[in-house]
C-alpha positions as CSV (number, residue, x, y, z in Angstrom):
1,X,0.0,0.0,0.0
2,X,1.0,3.8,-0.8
3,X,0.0,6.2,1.5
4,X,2.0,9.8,1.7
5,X,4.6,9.0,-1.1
6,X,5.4,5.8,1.0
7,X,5.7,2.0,0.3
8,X,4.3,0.1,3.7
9,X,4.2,-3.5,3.3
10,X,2.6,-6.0,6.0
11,X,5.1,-9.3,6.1
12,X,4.7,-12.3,7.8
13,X,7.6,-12.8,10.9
14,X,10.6,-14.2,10.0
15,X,13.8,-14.7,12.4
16,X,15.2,-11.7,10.6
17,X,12.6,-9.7,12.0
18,X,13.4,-11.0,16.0
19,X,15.1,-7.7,16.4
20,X,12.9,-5.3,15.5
21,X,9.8,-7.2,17.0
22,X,11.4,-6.4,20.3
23,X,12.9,-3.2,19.2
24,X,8.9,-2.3,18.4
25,X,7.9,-3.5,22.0
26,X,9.9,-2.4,24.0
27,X,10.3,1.0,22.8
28,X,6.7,1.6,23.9
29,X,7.0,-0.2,27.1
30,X,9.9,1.9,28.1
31,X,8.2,5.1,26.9
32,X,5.0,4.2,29.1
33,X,5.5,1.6,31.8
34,X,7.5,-0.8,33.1
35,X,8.6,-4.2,31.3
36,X,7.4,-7.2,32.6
37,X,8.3,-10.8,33.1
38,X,5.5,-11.4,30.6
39,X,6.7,-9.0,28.3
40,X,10.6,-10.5,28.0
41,X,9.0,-13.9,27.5
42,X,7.0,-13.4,24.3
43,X,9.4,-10.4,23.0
44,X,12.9,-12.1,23.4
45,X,11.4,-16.1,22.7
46,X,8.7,-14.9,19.8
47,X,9.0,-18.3,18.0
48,X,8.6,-20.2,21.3
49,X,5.7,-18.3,23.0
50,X,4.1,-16.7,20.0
51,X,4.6,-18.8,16.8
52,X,5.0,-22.4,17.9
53,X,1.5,-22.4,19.9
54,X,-0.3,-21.3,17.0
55,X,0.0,-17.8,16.4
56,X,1.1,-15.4,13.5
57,X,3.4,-12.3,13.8
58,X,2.9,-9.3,11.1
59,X,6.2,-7.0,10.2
60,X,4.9,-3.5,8.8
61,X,7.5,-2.0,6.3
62,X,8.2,1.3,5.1
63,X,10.0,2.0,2.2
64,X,12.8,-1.3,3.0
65,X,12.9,-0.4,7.1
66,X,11.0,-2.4,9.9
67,X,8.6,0.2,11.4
68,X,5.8,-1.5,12.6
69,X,4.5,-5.1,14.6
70,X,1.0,-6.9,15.6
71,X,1.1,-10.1,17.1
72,X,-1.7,-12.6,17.6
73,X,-0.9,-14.9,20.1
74,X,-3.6,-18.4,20.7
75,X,-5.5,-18.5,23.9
76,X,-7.6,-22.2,22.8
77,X,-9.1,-23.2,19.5
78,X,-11.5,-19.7,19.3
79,X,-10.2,-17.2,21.1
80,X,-6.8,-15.3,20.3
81,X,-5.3,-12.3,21.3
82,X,-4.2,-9.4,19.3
83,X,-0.8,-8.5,21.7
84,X,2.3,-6.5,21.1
85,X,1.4,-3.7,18.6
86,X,4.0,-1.1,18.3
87,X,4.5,1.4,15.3
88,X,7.9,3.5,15.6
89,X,7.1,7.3,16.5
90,X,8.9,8.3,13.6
91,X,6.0,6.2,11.1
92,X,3.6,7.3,13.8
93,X,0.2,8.9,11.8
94,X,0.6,7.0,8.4
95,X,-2.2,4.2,9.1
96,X,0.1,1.5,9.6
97,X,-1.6,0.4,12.9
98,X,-4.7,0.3,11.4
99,X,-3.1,-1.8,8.8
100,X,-1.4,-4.3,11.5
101,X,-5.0,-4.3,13.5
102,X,-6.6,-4.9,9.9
103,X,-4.0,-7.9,8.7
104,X,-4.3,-9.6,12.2
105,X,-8.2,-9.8,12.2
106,X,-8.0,-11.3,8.5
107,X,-5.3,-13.7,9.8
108,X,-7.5,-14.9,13.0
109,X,-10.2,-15.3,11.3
110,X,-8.3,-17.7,8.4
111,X,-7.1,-19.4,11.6
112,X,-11.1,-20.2,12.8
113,X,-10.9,-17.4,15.8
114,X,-14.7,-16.5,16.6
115,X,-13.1,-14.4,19.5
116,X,-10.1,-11.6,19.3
117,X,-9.3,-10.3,22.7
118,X,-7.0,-7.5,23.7
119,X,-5.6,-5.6,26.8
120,X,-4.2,-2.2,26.7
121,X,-4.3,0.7,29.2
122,X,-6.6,3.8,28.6
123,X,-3.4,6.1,28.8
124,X,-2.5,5.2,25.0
125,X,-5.6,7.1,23.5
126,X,-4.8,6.4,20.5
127,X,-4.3,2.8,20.3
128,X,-8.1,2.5,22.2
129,X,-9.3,4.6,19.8
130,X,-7.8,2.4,16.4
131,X,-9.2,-1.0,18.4
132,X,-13.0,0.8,19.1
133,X,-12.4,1.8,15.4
134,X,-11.5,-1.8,14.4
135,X,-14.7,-2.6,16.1
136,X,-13.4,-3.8,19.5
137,X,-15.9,-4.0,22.6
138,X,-15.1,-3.1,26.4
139,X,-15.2,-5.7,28.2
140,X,-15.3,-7.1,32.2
141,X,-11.8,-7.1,33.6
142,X,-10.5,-10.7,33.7
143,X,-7.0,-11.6,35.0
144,X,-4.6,-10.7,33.2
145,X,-0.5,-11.4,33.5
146,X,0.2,-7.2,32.8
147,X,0.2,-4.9,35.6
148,X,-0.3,-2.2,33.4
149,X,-3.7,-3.9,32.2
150,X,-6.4,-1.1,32.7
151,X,-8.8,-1.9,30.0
152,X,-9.8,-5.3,28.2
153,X,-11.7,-5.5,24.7
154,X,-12.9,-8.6,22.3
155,X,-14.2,-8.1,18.7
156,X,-16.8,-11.1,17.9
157,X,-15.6,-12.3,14.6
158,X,-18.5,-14.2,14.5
159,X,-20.9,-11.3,14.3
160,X,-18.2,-9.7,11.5
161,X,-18.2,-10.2,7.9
């Protein structure tokens, strides 16, 4: 896709990408909280804890450099969760989140997911604001492994065409 004079591509994960999938992550974290035990698990092992299980890892790529990640990690056979988006502040305001949150919906819904579930905190307006425009739902607060967990969503994929 072209979008201000610029070439973004949405790749699959590949170990070339390890890197900048953590790069991505935990630029953010730093920015706004604290890294987690959680956090170093799926971001330094994304093969083990992402990939292997079942789950899919989307690259965003502007003109030839890394700038952009979505992962969608399995929870059981119809539920996954969208986890670990982070576009670089420097691509920040070119779409490419909505394209990530856009590629991982089509790619949970090739997988069979009836259920995409998300947790965030209020504090990064507009991420919420992207996931209520993907067409994300508030939901009850369940347990979650993130301290930083203020706010939990789910888009039924079953009520989506």
């Amino acid at each position: 896709m072209k979008t201000k004079n610029h070439e973004i591509r949405i790749v699959d994960f590949a170990s070339k990408y390890k890197t900048d999938f953590a790069r991505l992550n935990y630029e953010w974290i730093h920015k706004y909280f604290k890294v987690e035990d959680s956090d170093r698990k799926s971001l330094d092992h994304p093969q083990e804890y992402i990939i292997n299980p079942g789950g899919h890892i989307f690259m965003a790529e502007l003109d030839g450099e890394i700038i952009g990640t979505c992962a969608l990690i399995k929870m059981d056979d119809t539920r996954y969760e969208l986890a670990k988006m982070g576009v670089s502040p420097k691509a920040q305001g070119l779409g490419i989140g909505r394209l990530l949150g856009q590629a991982i919906i089509q790619k949970a819904r090739e997988l069979g997911a009836e259920v995409l579930y998300l947790e965030s905190n209020t504090i990064l307006i507009p991420a919420i604001n992207l996931y209520y425009k993907l067409g994300f739902k508030k939901v009850e607060q369940h347990d979650s492994p993130y301290v930083r967990c203020n706010i939990q969503m789910e888009l039924d994929l079953r009520k989506e065409g």
